[in-house]
C-alpha positions in Angstrom: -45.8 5.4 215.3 -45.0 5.8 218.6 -43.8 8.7 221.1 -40.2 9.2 222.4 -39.7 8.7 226.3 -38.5 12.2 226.4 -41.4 13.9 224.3 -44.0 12.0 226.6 -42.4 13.6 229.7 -42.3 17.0 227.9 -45.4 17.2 227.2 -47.0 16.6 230.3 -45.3 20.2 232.6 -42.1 20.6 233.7 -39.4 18.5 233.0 -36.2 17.9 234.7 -34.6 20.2 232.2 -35.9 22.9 233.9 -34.3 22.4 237.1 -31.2 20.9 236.0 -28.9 23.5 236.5 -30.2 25.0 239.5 -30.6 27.8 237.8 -34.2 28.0 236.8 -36.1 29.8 239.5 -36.6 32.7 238.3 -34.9 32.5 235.1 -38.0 32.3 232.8 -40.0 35.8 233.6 -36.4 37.2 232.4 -35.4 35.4 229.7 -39.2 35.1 227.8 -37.5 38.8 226.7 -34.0 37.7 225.9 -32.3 39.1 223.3 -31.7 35.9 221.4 -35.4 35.5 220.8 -36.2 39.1 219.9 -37.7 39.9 216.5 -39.3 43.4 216.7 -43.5 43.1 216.2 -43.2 39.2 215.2 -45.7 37.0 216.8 -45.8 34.0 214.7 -43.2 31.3 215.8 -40.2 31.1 213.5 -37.6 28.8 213.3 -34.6 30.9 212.8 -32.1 28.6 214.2 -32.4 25.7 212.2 -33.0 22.0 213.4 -30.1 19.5 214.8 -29.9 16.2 216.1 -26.8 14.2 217.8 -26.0 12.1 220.7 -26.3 8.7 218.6 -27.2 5.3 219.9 -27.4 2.5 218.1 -31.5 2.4 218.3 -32.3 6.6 219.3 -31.3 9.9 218.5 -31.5 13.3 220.1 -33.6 15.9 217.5 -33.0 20.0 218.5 -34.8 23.0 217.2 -35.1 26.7 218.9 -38.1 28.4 218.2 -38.4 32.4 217.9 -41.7 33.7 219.9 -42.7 35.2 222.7 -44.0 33.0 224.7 -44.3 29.1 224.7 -45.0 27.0 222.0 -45.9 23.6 221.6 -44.4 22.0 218.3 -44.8 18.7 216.5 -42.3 16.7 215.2 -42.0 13.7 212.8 -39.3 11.2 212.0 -39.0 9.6 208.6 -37.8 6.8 206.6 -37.1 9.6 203.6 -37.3 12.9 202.8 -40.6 13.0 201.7 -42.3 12.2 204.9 -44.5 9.3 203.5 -42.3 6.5 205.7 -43.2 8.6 209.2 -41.5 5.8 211.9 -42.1 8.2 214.8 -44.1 11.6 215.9 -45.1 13.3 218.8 -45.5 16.8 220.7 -42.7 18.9 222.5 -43.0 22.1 223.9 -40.6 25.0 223.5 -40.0 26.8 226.8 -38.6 30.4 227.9 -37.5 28.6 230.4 -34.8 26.9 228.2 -34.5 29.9 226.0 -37.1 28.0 223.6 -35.1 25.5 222.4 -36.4 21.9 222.5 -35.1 18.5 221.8 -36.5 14.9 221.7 -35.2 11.5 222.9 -36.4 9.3 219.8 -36.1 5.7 221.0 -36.8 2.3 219.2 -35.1 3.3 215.9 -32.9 0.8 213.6 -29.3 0.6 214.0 -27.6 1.9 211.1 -30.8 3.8 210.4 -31.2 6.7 208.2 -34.0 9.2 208.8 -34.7 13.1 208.2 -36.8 14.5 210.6 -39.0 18.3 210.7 -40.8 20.2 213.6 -43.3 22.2 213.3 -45.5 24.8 215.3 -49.5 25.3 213.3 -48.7 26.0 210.0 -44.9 27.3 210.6 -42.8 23.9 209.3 -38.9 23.8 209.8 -36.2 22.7 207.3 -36.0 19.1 207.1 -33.0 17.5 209.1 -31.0 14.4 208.1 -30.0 12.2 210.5 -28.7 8.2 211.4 -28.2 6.1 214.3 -24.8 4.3 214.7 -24.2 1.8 213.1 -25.4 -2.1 213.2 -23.2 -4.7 214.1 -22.7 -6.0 210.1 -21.8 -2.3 208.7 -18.6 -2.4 207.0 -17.1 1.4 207.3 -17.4 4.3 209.6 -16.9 7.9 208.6 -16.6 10.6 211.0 -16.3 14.2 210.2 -13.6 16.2 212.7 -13.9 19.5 213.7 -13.0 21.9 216.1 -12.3 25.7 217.4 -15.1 27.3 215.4 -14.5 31.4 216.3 -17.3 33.2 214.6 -15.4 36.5 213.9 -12.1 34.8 212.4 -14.0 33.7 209.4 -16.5 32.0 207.6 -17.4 28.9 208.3 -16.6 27.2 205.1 -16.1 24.3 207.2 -19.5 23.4 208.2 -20.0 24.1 204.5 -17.7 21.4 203.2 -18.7 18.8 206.0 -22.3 19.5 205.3 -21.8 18.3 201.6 -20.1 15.5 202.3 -22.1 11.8 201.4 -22.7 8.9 204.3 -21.1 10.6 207.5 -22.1 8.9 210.6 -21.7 11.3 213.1 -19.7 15.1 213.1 -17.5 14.7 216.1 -17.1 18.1 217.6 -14.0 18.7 220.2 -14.5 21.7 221.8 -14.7 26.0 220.9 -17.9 25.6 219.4 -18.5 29.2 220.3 -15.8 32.1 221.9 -16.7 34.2 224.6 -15.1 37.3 223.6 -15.9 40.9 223.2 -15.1 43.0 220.1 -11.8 44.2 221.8 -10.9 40.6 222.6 -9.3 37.7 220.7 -10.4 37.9 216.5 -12.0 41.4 217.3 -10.1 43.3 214.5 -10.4 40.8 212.3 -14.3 40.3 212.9 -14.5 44.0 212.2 -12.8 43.5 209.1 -15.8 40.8 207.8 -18.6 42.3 209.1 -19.0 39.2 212.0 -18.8 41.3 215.3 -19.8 39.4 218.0 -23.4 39.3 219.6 -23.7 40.9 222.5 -21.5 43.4 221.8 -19.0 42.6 224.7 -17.6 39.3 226.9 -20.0 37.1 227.3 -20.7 35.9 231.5 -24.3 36.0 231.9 -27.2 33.3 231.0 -28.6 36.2 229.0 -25.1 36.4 227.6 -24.0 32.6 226.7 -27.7 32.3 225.1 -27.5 35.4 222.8 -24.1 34.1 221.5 -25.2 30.6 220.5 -28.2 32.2 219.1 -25.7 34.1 216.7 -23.5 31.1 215.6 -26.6 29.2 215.5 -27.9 31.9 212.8 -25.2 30.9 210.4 -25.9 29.2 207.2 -23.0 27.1 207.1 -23.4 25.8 210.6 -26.6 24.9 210.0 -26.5 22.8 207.3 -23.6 21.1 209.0 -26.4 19.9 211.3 -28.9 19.2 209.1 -26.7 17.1 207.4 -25.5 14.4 210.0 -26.1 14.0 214.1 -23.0 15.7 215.7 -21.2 14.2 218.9 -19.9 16.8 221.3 -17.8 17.8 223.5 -16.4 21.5 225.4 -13.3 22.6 225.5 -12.4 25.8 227.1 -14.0 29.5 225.6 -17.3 28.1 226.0 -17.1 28.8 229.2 -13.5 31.1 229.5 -10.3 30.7 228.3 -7.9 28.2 229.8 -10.6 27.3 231.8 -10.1 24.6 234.8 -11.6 23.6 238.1 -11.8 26.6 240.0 -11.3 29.5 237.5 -10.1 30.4 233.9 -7.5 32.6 232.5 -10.1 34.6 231.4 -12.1 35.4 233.9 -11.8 38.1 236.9 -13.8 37.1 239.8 -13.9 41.2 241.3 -15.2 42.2 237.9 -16.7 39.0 236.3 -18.5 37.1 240.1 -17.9 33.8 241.2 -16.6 31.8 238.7 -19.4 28.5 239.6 -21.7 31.0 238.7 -20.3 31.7 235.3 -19.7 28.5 234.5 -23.1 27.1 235.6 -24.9 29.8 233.2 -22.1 28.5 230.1 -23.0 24.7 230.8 -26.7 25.2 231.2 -26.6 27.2 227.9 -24.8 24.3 225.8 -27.2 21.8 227.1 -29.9 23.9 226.0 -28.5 24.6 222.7 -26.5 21.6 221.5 -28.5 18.2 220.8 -27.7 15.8 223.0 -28.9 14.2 226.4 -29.1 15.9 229.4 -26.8 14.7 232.3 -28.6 11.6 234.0 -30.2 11.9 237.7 -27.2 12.8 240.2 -24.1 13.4 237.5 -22.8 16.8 237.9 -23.3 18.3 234.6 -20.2 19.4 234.4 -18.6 16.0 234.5 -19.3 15.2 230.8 -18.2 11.5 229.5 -20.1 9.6 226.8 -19.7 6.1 225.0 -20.3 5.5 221.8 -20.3 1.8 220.8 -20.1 2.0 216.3 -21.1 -1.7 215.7 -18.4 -4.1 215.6 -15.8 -1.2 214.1 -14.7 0.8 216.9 -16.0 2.6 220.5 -15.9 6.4 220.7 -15.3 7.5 224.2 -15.4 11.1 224.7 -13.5 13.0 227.8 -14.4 16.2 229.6 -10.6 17.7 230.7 -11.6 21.3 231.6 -13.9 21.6 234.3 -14.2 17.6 236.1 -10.5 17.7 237.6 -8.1 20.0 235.3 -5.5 21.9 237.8 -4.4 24.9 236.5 -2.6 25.8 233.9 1.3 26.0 234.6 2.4 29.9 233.7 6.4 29.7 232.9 7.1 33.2 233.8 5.6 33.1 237.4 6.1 29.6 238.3 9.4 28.8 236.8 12.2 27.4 239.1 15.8 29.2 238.9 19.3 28.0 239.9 19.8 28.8 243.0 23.1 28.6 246.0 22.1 27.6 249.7 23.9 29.5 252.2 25.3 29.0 255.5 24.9 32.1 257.2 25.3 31.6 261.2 28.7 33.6 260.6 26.9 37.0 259.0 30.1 38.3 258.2 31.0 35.6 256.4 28.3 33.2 254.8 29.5 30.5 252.9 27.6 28.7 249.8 26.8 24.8 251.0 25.3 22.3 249.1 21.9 21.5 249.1 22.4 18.0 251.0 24.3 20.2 254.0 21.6 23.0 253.9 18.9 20.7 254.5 20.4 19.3 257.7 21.1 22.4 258.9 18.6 24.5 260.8 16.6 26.7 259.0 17.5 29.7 260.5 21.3 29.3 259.5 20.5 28.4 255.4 19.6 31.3 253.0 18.7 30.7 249.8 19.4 33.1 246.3 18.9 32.8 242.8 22.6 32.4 241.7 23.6 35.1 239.0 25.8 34.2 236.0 28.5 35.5 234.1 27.6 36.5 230.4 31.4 36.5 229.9 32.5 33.2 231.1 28.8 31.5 232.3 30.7 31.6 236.0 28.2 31.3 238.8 28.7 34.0 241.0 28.7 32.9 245.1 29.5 35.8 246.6 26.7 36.1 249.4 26.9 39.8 249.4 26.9 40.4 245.8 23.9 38.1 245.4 22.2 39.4 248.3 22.4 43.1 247.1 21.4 42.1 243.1 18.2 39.8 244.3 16.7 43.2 245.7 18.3 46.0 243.1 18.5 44.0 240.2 21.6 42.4 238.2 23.7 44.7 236.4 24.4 44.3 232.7 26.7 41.2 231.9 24.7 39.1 234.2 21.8 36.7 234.4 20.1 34.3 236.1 19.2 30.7 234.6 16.6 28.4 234.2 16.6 25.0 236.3 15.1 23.5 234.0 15.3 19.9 235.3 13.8 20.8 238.7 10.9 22.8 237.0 10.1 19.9 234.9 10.5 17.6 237.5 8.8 19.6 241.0 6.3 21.7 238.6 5.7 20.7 235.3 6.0 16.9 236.7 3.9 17.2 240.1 1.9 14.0 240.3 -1.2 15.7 242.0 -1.5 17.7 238.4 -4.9 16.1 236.6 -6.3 16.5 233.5 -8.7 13.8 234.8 -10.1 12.8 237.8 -10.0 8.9 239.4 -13.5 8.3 238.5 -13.3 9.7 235.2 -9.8 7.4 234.4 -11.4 4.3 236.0 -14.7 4.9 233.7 -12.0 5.1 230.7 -10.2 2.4 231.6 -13.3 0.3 232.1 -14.7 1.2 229.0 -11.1 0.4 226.8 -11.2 -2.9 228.7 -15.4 -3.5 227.7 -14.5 -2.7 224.4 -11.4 -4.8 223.5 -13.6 -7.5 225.4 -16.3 -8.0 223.2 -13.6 -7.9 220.4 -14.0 -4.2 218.8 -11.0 -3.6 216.9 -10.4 0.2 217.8 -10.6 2.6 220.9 -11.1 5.8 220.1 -10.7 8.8 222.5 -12.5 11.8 221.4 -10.1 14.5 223.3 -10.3 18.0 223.2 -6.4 18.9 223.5 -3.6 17.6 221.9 -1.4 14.9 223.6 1.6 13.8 222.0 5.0 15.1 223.3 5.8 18.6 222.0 8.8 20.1 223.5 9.2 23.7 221.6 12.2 23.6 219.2 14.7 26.1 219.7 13.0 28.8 217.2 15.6 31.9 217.9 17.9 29.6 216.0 15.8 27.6 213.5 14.1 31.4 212.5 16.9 33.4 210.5 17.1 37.2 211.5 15.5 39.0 209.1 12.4 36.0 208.8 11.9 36.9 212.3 12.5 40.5 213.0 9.3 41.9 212.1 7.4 39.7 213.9 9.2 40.8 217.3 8.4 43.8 217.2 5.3 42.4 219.3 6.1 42.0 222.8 4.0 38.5 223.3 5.6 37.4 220.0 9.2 38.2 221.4 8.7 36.5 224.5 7.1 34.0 223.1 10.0 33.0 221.2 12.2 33.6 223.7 11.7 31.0 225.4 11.9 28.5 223.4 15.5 28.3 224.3 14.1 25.8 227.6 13.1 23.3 225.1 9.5 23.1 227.2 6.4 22.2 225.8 4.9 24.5 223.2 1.4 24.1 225.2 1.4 24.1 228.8 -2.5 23.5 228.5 -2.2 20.8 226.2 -1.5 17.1 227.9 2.2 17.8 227.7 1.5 20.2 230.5 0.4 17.7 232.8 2.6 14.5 231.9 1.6 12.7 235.2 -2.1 13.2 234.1 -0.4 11.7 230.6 1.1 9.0 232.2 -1.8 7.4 234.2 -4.1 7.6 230.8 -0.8 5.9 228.9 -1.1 2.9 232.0 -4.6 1.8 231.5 -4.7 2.0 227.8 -1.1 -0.2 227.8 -3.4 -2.7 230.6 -6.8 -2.6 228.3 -3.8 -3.8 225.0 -6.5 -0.9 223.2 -6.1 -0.3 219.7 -5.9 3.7 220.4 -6.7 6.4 218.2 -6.7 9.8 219.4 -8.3 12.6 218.0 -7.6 16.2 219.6 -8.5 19.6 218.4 -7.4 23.2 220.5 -4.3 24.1 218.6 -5.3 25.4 215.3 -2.8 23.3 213.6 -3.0 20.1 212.2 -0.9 17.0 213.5 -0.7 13.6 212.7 1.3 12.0 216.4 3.2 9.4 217.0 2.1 8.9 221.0 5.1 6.8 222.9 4.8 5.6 226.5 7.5 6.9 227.0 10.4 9.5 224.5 11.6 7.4 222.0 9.8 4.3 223.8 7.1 1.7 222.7 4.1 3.3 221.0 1.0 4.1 222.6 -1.6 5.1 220.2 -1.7 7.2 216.9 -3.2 10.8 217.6 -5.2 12.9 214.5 -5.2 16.2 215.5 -7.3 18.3 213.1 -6.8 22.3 212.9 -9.6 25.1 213.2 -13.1 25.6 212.0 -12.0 29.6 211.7 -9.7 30.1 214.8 -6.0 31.8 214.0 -3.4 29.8 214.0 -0.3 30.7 216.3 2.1 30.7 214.0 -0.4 33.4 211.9 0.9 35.7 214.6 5.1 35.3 214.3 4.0 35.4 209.9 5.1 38.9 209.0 7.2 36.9 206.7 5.4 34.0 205.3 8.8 31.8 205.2 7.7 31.8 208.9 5.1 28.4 208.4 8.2 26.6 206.5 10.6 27.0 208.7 8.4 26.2 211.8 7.1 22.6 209.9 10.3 21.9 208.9 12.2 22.5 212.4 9.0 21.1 214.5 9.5 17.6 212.2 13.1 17.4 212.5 13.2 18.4 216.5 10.1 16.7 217.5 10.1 12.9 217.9 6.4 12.2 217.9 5.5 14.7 215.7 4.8 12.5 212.1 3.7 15.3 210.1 2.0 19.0 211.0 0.3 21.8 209.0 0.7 25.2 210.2 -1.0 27.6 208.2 -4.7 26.5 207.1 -7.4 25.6 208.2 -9.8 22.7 208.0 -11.0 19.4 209.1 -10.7 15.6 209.1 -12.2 12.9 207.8 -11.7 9.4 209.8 -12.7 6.3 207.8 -12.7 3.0 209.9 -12.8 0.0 208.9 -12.3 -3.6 210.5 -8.4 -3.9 209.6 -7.8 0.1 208.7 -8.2 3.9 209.5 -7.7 6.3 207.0 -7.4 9.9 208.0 -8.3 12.7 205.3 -6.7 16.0 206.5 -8.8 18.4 204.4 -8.1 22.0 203.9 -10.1 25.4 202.7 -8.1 27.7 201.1 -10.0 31.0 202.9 -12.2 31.3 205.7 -12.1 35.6 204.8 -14.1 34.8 202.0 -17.4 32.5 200.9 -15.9 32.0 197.6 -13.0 29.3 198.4 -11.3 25.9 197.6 -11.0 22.5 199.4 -7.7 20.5 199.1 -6.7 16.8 200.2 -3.4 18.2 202.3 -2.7 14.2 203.1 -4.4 10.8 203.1 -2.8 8.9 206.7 -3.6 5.0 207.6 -3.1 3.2 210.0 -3.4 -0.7 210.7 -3.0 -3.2 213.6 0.5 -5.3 214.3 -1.3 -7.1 217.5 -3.3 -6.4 220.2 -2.3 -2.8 221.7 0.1 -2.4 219.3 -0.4 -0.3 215.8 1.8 0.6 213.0 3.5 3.6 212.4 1.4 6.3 210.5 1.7 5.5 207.1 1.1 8.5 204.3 -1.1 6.7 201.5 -2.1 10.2 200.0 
């Protein structure tokens, strides 16, 4: 038996967990009474929470548990060869803290590759459930199999899910991308439906404080179904966005008002210390900002899992197409006032400034004339057009000058150079696939034109919504369905494409974030040579967005049908359920499972194989198409 590197450092005082964040003076007088530890007149420790373990190497393992009590604890834990603890490979002592909201996890080193092992924690004679656990696997193993998940809302649904993924045999690893919790308030995204279920959110509002982000992974961590999901397998994880804020990015987040809500470092500090506390996996090494999250996982001889953080490293902000979109416009030459004259934009631009005004140029609904009558122009850009006219998108420019901006990143340079590193490392020591463990999706996904492909009365009732409407609306540009998606930052897109085409990686994608599942067809460029194959899998729980336009069920139909048809890179997509995927690699082979529950309202429910996907290798850097074998 021996004692984990991280348990022997526990044990001894304060760890560097506890000032990780920055955020710990003062934090523990304040939190020993947190509401996520409350349990009215109980003083014996309980382990209400479940156990956990993830982060794999090929030789350790991260173990979790969360302790209820009120003050600190010191626990025990044991690692074992089987279930019945009689093959005990490793032990030791690890104290649960208020100062990380009584959680505790252990760094258990010197294991097998390949290893199977349950493990159990206990505090006197209070003994957790039993977790089950593996390292990654050794360099002869044969097969990989990955569980997918992602977007798990508590009060969408039940988390059938977990469920399913926690019965199924041999997993290696759960790979998690991102919405592992939501930070919203019961009047907020899934309110009325979590009403509905009887799964309101805890605390009973937006979530912004430490106090906050603790109490509402205590309540997902509650569930059943979660935890057997983690008992069952080590996940690997990753954030997206709502575990901090919506559409979060550098400097800020869609959902997040600094006058009401404080600085947003602040916000997002307490949200990343919280997951680090709660989720079982390393803490950032000595002089990483723990916000910069990017991990390797070498699986034997079968493939390398590298996993991305795209939110709050380097992500600009989100392109909005009402505000930010670029209009035609006519340049002006007005040094005669009484007679300004439209010039092109080569003349304006070597004219002085003061001579050149620029307007929106109104058009004709009668005829599509532009209308370059300075006066006319001038008078409607501050009153308004009158009926019959309108002003039109430019939508080259905006793709090109906005959408198109080459200082846009998803990524930073360090980040890209550690990726492109690692592909190169990898196809070096002659793995067979790259893996990219992504939270959003990537192929190219310019919107169909849905106010044609959606027949009038499908439509109709669900534009009675004024987001819905608009929504569909716009379409009509033909721009990405996702401006937070990779597709909204194609420059970002295009370095990543570069140094996996220089690595010649075998690349397979997997996203989560839309709800929806996808099987992609990634090109280097439209309709050029492909890139990588991308498995995007659909929602723990989380609503789909075509849920919202289905008044008229025929709505999921017509949208798969027209997104396949009008979509180059699109190879197949699921609009309507929700679900999961299971990825089985082998040497020569992956096989994708897209796997479907047929309610998350309910407990009582039914899986389905949607489809069985492979794919193979033609050369180095180059794979075959996706191939349905299922």
């Amino acid at each position: 038996m021996h004692k984990s590197e991280q348990d022997q450092s526990q044990s001894t005082g304060p760890t560097r967990r506890d000032t990780l964040m920055g955020l710990a003076a003062g934090g523990a007088a304040a939190l020993v009474s947190a509401p996520s530890n409350a349990v009215s007149g109980e003083t014996k420790p309980l382990f209400l929470h479940g156990v956990a373990s993830g982060d794999p190497e090929a030789t350790a393992i991260v173990i979790w548990t969360r302790v209820t009590a009120p003050s600190d604890v010191l626990l025990k834990w044991h690692m074992s060869e089987d279930h019945a603890f009689e093959k005990i490979v490793a032990s030791g002592e690890v104290h649960a803290r208020a100062a990380q909201d009584f959680t505790a996890k252990v760094d258990v080193r010197g294991l097998k590759a390949g290893g199977r092992y349950y493990y159990r924690f206990s505090a006197g004679e209070t003994v957790s459930t039993v977790g089950a656990t593996r390292t990654l696997a050794s360099a002869d193993a044969q097969k990989l199999r990955l569980g997918v998940v992602s977007c798990s809302h508590y009060g969408f649904g039940f988390f059938n899910v977990y469920k399913e993924l926690s019965q199924q045999p041999d997993l290696d690893a759960i790979v998690h991308l991102g919405d592992y919790i939501y930070e919203y308030g019961p009047d907020g995204y899934g309110g009325s439906t979590a009403k509905e279920i009887g799964r309101e959110h805890e605390p009973p509002h937006e979530v912004v404080t430490l106090a906050d982000y603790r109490t509402r992974f205590a309540q997902y961590r509650r569930d059943p179904d979660l935890q057997a999901a983690h008992a069952s397998a080590p996940f690997i994880t990753m954030w997206d966005d709502h575990e901090t804020a919506n559409n979060a990015w550098v400097a800020g987040a869609q959902n997040h008002q600094p006058d009401k809500e404080g600085p947003w470092d602040k916000r997002r500090d307490a949200a990343i210390r919280t997951y680090f506390e709660w989720m079982p996996m390393r803490d950032p090494k000595p002089g990483e900002a723990f916000y910069s999250l990017h991990r390797t996982y070498e699986m034997g001889q079968l493939a390398t899992l590298h996993t991305i953080e795209t939110r709050l490293t380097a992500r600009s902000e989100e392109v909005d197409y009402e505000s930010q979109m670029l209009w035609f416009e006519t340049h002006y030459d007005v040094s005669d006032k009484a007679h300004p004259k439209p010039v092109t934009p080569e003349t304006a631009a070597k004219l002085p400034a003061s001579r050149v005004s620029t307007l929106k140029t109104p058009y004709s609904n009668i005829n599509d004339e532009p209308v370059h009558d300075y006066a006319r122009a001038s008078a409607w850009a501050t009153s308004g057009l009158p009926e019959g006219f309108a002003y039109k998108a430019d939508i080259d420019r905006f793709r090109a000058e906005v959408l198109g901006d080459p200082k846009r990143t998803l990524m930073g340079p360090a980040q890209l150079q550690w990726l492109k590193d690692g592909l190169k490392t990898s196809r070096a020591k002659g793995i067979p696939w790259q893996i990219l463990g992504n939270q959003v999706v990537m192929a190219r996904m310019d919107a169909p034109d849905f106010t044609l492909a959606f027949p009038a009365e499908v439509i109709a009732p669900a534009l009675t919504n004024p987001f819905n409407k608009l929504w569909v609306e716009r379409t009509k540009f033909r721009l990405p369905i996702s401006p937070g998606a990779w597709d909204g930052y194609p420059a970002a897109r295009q370095r990543l494409y570069d140094a996996v085409r220089e690595a010649e990686a075998n690349f397979i994608v997997l996203s989560g974030d839309s709800h929806q599942f996808w099987a992609n067809d990634l090109r280097e460029t439209p309709e050029g040579k492909r890139i990588g194959i991308e498995f995007a899998t659909s929602s723990v729980s989380s609503k789909g967005g075509y849920d919202y336009l289905a008044a008229d069920p025929r709505v999921f139909d017509i949208a798969e049908e027209t997104l396949l048809r009008d979509v180059p890179e699109i190879t197949y997509c699921e609009t309507r359920r929700r679900g999961y995927i299971l990825l089985e690699v082998t040497a020569d082979k992956v096989h994708a499972d897209y796997m479907a529950v047929s309610t998350v309202k309910s407990r009582e429910y039914e899986v389905t194989r949607l489809r069985r996907f492979e794919v193979t290798q033609e050369a180095a850097g180059a794979l075959s198409p996706i191939k349905t074998v299922g």
